[in-house]
C-alpha positions in Angstrom: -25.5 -20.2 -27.4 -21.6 -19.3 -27.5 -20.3 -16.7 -26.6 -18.3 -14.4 -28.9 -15.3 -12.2 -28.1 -12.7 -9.9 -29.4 -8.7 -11.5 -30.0 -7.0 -9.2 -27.2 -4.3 -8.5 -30.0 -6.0 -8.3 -33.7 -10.2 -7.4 -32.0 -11.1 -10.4 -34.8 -14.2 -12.4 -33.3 -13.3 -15.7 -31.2 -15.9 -18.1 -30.4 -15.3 -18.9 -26.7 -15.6 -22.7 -26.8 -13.5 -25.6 -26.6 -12.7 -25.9 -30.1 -10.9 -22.1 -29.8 -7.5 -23.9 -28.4 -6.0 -20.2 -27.8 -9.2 -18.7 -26.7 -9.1 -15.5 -25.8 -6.9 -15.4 -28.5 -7.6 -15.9 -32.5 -4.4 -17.7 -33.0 -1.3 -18.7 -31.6 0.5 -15.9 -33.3 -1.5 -13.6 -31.0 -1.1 -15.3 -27.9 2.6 -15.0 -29.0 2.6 -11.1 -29.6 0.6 -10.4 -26.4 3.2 -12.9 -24.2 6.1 -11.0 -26.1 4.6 -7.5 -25.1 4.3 -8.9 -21.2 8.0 -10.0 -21.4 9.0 -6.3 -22.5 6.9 -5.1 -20.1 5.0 -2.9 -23.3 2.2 -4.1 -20.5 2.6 -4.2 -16.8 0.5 -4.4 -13.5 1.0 -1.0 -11.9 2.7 -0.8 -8.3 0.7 1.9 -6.5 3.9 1.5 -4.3 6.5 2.1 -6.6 8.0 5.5 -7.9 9.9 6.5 -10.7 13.2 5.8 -9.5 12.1 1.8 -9.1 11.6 1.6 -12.4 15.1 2.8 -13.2 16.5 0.5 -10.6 14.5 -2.4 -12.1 15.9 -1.6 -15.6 19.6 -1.1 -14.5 19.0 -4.3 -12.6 17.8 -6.2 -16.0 20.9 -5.1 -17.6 23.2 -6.4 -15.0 24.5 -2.7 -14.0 25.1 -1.7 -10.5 22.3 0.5 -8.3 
């Protein structure tokens, strides 16, 4: 039996085999949208290290400004 999931992106059902060439993903619009929001950082691994003022250093940094 194969498993079914949820698209990370859209929640439609993916069967998780080799014919799903974007598995976990429905299609490669998803995987596209969910890649996009990574490069935006709209998601992000948190840094239990980090405070508030990194982020604003790592944003000033992005846009080339001085810190």
């Amino acid at each position: 039996m194969t498993a079914v999931v949820k698209c990370p992106t859209c929640r439609r059902p993916v069967e998780w085999s080799e014919e799903s060439a974007y598995r976990p993903f429905c299609s490669e619009r998803c995987r596209l949208i969910d890649l996009g929001a990574w490069l935006t950082e709209q998601h992000k691994i948190p840094d239990a290290d980090a405070g508030p003022a990194d982020d604003e250093s790592r944003v000033e940094e992005a846009r080339g400004e001085p810190s």
